[in-house]
PyMOL Python script that loads the backbone (N, CA, C, O; Angstrom):
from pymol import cmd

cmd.read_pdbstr("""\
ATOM      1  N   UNK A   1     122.011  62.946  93.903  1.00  0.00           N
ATOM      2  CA  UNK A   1     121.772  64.289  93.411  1.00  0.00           C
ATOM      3  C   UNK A   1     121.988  65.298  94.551  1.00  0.00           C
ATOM      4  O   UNK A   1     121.327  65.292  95.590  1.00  0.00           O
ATOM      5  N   UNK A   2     123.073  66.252  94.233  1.00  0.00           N
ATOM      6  CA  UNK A   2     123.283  66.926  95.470  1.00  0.00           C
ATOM      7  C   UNK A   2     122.308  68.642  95.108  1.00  0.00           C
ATOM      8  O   UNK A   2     122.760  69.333  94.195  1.00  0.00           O
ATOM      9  N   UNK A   3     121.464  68.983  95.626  1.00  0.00           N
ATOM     10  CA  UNK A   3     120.760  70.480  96.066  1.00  0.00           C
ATOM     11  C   UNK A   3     121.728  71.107  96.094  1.00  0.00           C
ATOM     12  O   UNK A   3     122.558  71.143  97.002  1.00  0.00           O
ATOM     13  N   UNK A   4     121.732  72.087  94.369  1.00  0.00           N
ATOM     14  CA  UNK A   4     122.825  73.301  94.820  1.00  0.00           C
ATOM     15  C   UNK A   4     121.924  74.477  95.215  1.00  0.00           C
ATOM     16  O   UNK A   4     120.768  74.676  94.844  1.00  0.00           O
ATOM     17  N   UNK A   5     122.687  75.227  96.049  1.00  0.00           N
ATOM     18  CA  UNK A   5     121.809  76.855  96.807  1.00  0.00           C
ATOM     19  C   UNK A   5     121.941  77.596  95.587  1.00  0.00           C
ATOM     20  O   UNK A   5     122.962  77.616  94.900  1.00  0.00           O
ATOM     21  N   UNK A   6     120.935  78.170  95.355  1.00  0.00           N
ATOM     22  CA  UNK A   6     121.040  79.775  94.456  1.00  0.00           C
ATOM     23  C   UNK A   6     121.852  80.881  95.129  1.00  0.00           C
ATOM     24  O   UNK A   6     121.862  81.435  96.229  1.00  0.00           O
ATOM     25  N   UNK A   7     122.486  80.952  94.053  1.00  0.00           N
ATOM     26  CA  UNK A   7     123.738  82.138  94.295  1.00  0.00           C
ATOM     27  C   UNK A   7     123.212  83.505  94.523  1.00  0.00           C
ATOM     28  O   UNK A   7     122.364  83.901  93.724  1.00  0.00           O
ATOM     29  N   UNK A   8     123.591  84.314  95.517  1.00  0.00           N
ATOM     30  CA  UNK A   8     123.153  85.812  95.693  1.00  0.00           C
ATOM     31  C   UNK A   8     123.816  86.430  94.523  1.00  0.00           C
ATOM     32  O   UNK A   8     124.990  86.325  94.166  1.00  0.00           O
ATOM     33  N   UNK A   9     122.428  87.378  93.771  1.00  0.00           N
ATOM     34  CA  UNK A   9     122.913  88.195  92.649  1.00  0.00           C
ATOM     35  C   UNK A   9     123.891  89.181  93.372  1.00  0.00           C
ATOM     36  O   UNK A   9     123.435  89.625  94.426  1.00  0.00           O
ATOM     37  N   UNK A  10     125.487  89.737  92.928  1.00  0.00           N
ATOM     38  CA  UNK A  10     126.101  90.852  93.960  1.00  0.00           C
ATOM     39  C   UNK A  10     125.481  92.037  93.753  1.00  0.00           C
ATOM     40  O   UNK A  10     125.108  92.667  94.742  1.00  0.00           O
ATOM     41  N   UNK A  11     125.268  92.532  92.500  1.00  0.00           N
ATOM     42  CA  UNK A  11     124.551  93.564  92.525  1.00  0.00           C
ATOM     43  C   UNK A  11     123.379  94.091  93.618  1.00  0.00           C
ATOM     44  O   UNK A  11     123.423  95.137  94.265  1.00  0.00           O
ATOM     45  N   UNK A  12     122.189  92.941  93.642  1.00  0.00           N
ATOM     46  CA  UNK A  12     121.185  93.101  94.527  1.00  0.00           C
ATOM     47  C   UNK A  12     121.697  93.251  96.160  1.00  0.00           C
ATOM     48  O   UNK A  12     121.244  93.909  97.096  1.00  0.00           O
ATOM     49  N   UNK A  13     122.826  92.346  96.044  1.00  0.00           N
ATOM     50  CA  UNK A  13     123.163  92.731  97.556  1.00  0.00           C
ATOM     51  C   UNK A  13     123.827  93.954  98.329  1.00  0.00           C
ATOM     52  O   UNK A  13     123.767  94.190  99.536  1.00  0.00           O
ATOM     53  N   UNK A  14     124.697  94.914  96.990  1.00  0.00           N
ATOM     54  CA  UNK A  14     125.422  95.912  96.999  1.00  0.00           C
ATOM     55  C   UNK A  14     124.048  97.010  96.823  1.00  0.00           C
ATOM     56  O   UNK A  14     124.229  97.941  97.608  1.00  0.00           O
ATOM     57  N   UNK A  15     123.327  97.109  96.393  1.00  0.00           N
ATOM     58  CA  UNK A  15     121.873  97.393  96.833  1.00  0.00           C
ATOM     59  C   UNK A  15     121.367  97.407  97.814  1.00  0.00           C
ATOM     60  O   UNK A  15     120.933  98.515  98.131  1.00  0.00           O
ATOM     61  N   UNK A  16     121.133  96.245  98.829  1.00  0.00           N
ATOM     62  CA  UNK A  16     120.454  96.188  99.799  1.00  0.00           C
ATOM     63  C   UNK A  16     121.379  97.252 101.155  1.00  0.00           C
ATOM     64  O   UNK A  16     120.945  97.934 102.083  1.00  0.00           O
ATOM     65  N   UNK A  17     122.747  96.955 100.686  1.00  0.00           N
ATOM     66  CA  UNK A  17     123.304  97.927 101.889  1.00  0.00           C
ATOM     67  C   UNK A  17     124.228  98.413 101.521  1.00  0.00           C
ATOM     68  O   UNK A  17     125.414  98.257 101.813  1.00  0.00           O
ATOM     69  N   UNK A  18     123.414  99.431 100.431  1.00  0.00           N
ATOM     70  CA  UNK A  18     123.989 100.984 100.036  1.00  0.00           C
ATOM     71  C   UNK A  18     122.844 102.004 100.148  1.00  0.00           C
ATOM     72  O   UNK A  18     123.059 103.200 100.343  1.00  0.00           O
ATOM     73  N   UNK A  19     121.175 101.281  99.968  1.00  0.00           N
ATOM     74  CA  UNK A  19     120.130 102.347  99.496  1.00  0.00           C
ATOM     75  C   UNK A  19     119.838 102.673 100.917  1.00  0.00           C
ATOM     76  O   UNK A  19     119.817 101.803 101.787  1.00  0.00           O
ATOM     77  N   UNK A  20     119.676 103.583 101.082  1.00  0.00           N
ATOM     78  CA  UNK A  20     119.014 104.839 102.501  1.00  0.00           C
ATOM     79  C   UNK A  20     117.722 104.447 101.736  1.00  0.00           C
ATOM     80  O   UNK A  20     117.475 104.113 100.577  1.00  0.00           O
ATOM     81  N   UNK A  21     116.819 104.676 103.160  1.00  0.00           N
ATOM     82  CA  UNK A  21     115.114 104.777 103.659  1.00  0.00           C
ATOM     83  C   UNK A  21     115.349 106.288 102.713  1.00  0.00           C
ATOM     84  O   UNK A  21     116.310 107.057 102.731  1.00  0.00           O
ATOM     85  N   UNK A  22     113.961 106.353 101.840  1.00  0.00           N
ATOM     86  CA  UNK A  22     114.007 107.542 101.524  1.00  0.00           C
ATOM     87  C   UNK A  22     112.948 108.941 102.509  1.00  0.00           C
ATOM     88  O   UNK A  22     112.925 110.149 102.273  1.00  0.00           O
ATOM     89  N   UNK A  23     112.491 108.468 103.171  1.00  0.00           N
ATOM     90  CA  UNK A  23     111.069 108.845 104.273  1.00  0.00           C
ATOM     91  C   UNK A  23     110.844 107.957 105.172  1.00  0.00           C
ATOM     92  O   UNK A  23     111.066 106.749 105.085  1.00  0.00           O
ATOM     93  N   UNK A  24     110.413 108.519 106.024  1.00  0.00           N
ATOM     94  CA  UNK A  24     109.621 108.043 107.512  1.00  0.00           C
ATOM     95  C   UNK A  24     110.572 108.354 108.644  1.00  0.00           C
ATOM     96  O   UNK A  24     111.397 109.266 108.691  1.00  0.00           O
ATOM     97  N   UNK A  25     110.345 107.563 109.416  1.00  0.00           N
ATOM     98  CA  UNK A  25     111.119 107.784 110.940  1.00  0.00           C
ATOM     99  C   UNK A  25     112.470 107.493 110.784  1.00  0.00           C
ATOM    100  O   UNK A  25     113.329 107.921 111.555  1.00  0.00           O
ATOM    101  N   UNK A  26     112.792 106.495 109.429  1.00  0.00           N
ATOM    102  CA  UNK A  26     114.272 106.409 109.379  1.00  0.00           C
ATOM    103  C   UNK A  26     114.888 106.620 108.448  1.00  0.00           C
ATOM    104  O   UNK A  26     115.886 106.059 107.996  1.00  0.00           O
ATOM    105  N   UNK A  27     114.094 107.774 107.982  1.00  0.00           N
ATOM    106  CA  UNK A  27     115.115 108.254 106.533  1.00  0.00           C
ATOM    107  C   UNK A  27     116.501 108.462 106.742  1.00  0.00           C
ATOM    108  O   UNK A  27     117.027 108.790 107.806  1.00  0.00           O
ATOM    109  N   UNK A  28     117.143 108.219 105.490  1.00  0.00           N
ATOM    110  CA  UNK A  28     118.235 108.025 105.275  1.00  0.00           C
ATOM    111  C   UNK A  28     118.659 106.466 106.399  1.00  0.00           C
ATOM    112  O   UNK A  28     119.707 106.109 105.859  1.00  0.00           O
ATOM    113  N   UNK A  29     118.579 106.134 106.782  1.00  0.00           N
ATOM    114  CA  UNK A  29     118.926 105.191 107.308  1.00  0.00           C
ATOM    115  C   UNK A  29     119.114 104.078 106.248  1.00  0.00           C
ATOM    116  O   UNK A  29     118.025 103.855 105.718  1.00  0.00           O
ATOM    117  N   UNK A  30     120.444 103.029 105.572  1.00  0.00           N
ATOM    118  CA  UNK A  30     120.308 102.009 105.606  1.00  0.00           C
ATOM    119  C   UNK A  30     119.501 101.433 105.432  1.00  0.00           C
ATOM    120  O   UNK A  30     118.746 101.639 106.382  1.00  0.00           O
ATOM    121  N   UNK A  31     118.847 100.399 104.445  1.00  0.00           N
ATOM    122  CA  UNK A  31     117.750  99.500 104.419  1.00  0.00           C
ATOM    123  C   UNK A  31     118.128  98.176 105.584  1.00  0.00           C
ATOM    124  O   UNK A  31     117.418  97.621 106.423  1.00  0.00           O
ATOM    125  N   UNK A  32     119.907  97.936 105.103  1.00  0.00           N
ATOM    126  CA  UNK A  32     120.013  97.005 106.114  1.00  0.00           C
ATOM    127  C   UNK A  32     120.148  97.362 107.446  1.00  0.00           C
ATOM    128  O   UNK A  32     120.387  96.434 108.219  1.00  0.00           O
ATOM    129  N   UNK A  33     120.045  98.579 107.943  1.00  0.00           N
ATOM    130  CA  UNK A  33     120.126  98.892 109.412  1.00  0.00           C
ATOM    131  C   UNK A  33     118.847  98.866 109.602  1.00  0.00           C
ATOM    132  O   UNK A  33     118.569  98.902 110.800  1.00  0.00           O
ATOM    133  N   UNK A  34     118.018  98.821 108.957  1.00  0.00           N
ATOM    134  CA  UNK A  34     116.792  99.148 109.535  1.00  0.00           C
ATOM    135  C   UNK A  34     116.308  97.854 110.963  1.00  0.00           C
ATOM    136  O   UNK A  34     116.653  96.672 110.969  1.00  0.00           O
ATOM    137  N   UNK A  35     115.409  98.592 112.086  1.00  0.00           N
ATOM    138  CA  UNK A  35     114.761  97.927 112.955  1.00  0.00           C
ATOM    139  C   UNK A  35     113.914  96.515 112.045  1.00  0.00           C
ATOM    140  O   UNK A  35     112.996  96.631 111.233  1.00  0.00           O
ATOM    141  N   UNK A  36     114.586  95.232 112.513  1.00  0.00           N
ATOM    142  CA  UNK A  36     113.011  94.098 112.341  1.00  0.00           C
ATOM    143  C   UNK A  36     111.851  94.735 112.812  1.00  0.00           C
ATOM    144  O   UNK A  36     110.817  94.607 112.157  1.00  0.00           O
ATOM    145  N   UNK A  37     111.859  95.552 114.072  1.00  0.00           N
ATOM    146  CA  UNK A  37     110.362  95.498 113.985  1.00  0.00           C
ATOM    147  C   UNK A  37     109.471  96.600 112.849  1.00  0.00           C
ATOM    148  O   UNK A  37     108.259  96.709 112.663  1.00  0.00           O
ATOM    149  N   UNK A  38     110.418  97.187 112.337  1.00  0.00           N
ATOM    150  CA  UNK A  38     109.630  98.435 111.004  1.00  0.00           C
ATOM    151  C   UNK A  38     109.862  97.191 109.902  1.00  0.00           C
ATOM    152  O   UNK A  38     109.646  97.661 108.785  1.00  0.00           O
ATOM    153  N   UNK A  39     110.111  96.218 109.841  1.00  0.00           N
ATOM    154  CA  UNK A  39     110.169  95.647 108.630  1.00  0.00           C
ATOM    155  C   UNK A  39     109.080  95.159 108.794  1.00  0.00           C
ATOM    156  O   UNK A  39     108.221  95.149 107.912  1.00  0.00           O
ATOM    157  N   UNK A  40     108.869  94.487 110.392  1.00  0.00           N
ATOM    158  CA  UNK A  40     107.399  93.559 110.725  1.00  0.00           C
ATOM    159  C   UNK A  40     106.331  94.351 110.179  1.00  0.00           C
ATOM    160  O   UNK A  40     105.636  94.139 109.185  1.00  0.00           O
ATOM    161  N   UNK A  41     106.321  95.326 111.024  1.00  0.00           N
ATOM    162  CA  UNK A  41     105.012  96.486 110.751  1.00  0.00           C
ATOM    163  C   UNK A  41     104.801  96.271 108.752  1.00  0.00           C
ATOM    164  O   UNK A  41     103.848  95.725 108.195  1.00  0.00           O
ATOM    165  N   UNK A  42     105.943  96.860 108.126  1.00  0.00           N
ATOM    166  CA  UNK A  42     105.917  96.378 106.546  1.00  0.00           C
ATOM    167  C   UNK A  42     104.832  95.260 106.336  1.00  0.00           C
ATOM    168  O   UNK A  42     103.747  95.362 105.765  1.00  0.00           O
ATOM    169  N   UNK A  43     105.518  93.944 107.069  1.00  0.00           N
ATOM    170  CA  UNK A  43     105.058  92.797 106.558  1.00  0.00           C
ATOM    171  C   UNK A  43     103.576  93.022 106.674  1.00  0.00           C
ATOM    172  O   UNK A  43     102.815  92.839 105.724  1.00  0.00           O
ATOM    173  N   UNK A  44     103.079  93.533 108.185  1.00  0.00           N
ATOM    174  CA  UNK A  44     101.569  93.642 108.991  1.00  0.00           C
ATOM    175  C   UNK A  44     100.738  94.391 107.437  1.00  0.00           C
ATOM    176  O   UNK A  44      99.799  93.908 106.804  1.00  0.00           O
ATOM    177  N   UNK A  45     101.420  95.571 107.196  1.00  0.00           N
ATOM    178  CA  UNK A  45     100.183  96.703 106.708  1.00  0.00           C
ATOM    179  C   UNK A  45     100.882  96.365 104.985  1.00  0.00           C
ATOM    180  O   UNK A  45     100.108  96.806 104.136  1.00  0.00           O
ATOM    181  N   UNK A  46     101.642  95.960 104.615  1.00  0.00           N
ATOM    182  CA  UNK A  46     101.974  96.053 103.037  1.00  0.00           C
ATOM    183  C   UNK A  46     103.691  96.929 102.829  1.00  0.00           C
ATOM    184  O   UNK A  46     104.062  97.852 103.554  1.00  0.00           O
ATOM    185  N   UNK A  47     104.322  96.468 101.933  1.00  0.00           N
ATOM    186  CA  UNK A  47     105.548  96.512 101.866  1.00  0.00           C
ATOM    187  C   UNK A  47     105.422  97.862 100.464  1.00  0.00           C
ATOM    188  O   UNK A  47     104.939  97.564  99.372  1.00  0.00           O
ATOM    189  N   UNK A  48     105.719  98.680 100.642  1.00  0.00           N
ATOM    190  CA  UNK A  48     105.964 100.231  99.795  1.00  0.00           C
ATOM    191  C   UNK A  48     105.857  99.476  97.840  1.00  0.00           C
ATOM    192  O   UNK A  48     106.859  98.797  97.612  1.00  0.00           O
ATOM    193  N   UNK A  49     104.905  99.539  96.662  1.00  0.00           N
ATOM    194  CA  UNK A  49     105.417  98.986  95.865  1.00  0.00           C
ATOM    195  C   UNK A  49     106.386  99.594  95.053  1.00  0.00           C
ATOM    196  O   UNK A  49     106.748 100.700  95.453  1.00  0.00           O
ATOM    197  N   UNK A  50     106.866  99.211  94.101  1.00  0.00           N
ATOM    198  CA  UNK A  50     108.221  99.050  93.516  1.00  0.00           C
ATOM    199  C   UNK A  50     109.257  98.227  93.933  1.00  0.00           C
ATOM    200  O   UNK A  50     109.290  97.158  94.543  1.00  0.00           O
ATOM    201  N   UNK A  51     110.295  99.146  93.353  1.00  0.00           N
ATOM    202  CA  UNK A  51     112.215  98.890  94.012  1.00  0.00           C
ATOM    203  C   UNK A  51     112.358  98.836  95.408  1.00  0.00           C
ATOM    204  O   UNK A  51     113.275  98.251  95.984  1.00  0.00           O
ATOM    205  N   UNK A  52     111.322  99.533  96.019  1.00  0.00           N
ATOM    206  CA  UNK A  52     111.873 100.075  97.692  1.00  0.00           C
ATOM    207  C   UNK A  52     111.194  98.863  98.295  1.00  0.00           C
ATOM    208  O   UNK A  52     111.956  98.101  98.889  1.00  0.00           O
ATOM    209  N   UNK A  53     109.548  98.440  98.253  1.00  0.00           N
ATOM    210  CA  UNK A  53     109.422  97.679  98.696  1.00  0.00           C
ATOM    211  C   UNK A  53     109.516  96.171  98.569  1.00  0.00           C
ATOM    212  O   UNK A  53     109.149  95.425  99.477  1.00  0.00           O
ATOM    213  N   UNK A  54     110.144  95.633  97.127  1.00  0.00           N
ATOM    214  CA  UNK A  54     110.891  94.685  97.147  1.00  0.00           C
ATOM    215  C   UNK A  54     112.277  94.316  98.018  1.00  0.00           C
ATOM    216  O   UNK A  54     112.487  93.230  98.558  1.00  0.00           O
ATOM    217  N   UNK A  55     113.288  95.626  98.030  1.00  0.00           N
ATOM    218  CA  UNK A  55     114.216  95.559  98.844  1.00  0.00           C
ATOM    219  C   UNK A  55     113.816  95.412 100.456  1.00  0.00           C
ATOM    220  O   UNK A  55     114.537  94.982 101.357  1.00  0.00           O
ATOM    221  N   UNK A  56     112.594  95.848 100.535  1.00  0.00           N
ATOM    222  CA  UNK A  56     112.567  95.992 102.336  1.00  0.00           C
ATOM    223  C   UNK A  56     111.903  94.320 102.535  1.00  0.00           C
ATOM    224  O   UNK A  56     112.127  93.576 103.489  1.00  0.00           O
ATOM    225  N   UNK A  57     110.873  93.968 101.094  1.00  0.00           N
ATOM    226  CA  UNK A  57     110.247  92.327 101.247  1.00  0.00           C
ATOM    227  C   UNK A  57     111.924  91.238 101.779  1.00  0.00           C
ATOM    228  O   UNK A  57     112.057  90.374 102.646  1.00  0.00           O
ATOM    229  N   UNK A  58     112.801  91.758 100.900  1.00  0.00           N
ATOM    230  CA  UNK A  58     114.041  91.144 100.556  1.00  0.00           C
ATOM    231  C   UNK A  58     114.604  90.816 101.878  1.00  0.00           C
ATOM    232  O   UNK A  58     114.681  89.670 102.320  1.00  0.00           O
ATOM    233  N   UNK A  59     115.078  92.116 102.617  1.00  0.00           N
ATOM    234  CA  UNK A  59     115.630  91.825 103.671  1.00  0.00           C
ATOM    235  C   UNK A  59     114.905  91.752 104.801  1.00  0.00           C
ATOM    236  O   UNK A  59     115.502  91.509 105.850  1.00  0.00           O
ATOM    237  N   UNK A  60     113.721  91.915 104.803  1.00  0.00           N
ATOM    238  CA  UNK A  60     112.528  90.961 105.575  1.00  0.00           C
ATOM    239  C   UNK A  60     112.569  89.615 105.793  1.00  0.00           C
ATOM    240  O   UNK A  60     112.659  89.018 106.866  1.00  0.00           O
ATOM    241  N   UNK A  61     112.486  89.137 104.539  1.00  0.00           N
ATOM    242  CA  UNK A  61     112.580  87.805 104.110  1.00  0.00           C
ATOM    243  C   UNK A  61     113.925  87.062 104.523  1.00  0.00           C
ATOM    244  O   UNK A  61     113.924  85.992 105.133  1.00  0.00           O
ATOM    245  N   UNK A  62     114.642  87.486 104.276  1.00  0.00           N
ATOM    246  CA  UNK A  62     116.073  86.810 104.099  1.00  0.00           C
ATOM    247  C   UNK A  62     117.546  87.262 105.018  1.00  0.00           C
ATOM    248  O   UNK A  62     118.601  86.685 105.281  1.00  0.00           O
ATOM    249  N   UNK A  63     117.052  88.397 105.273  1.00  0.00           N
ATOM    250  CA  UNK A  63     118.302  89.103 106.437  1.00  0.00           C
ATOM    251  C   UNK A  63     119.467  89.170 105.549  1.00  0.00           C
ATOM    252  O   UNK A  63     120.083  88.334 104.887  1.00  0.00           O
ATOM    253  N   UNK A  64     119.581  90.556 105.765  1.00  0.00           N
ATOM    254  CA  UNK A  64     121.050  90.881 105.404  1.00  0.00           C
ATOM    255  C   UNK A  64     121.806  91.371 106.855  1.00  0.00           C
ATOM    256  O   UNK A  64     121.279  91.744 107.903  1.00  0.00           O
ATOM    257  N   UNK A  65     123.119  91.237 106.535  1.00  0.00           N
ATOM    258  CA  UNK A  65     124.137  91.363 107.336  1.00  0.00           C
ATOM    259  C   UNK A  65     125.397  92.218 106.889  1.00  0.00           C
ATOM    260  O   UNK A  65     126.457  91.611 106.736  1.00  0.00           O
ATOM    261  N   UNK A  66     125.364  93.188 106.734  1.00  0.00           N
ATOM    262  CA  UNK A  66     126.718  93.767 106.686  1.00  0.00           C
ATOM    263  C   UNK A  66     127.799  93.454 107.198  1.00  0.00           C
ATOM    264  O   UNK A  66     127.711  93.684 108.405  1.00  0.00           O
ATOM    265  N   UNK A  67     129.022  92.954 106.877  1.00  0.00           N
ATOM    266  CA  UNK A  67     130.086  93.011 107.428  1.00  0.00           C
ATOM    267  C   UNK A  67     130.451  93.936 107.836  1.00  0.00           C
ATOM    268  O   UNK A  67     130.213  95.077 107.440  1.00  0.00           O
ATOM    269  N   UNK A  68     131.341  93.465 109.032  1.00  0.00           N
ATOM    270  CA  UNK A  68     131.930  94.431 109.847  1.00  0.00           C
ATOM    271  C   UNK A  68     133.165  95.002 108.863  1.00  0.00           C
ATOM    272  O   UNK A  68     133.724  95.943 109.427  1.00  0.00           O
ATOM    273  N   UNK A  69     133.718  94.716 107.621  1.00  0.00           N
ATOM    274  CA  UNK A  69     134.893  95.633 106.963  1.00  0.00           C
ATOM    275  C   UNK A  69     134.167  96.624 106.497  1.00  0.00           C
ATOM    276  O   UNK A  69     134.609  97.771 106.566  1.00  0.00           O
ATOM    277  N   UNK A  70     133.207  96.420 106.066  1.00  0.00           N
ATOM    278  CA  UNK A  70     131.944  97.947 105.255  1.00  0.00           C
ATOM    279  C   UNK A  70     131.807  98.847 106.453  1.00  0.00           C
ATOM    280  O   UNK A  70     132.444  99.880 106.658  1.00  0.00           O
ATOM    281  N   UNK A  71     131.087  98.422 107.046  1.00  0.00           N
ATOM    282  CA  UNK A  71     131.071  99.481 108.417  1.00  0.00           C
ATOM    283  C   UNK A  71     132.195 100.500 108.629  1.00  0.00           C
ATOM    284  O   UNK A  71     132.200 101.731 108.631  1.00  0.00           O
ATOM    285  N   UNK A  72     133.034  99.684 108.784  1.00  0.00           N
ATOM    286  CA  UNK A  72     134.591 100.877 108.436  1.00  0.00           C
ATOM    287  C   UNK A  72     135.020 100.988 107.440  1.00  0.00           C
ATOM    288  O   UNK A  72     136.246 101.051 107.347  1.00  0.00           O
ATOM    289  N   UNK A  73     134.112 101.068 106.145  1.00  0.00           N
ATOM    290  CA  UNK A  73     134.858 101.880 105.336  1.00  0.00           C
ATOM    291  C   UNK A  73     135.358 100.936 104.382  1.00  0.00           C
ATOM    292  O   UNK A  73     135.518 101.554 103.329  1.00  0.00           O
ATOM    293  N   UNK A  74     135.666  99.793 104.253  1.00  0.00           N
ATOM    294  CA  UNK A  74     136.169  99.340 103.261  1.00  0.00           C
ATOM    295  C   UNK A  74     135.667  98.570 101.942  1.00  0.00           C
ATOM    296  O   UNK A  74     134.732  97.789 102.115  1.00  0.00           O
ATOM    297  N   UNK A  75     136.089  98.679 100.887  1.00  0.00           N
ATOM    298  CA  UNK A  75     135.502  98.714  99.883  1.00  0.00           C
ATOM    299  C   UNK A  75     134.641  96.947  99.996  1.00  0.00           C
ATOM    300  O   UNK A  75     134.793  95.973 100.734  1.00  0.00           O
ATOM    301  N   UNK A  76     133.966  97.194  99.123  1.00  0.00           N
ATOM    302  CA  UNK A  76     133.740  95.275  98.663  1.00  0.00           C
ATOM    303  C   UNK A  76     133.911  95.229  97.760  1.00  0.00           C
ATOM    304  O   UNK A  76     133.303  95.952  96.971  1.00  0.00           O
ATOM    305  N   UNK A  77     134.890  94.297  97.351  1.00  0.00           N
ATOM    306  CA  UNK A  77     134.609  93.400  96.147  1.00  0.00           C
ATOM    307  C   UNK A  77     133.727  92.324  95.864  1.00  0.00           C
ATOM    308  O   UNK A  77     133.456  91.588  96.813  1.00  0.00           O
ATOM    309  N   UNK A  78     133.257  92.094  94.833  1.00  0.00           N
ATOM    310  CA  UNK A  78     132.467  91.425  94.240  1.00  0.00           C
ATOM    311  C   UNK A  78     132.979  90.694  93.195  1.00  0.00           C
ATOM    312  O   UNK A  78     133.637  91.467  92.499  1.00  0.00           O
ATOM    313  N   UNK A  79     133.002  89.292  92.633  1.00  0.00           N
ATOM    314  CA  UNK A  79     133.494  88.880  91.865  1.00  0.00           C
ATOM    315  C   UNK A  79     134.504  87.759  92.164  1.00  0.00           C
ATOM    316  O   UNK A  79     135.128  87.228  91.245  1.00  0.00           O
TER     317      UNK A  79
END
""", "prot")
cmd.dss("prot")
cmd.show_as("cartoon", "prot")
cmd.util.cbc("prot")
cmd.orient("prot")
């Protein structure tokens, strides 16, 4: 029996590094740019509830990585 991995939903991931911080020290910033250590602090005192603080639990949890083609600009496909 081979362990298959769960597939990343694309949506959620085209999410994670498109949504800007809406407040604090790094508004507008990227969720995925954000500092580990403001995610730590998250983890320490409680993660924002809703959408926002699922996404920040998310890439807390799991790390996202932007590619370097997004960074400059280029589209992603998905699919």
């Amino acid at each position: 029996m081979v362990d298959e991995q769960p597939q990343a939903n694309p949506e959620i991931l085209i999410k994670l590094v498109t949504t800007k911080m809406p407040y604090g020290k790094y508004k507008d910033s990227l969720l995925c740019d954000l500092p580990m250590s403001y995610l730590e602090w998250f983890a320490r005192k409680g993660f924002p509830k809703g959408g926002l603080g699922i996404s920040l639990q998310t890439i807390y949890e799991n790390g996202v990585v932007v590619p370097a083609a997004l960074e400059e600009g280029e589209a992603l496909v998905v699919g």
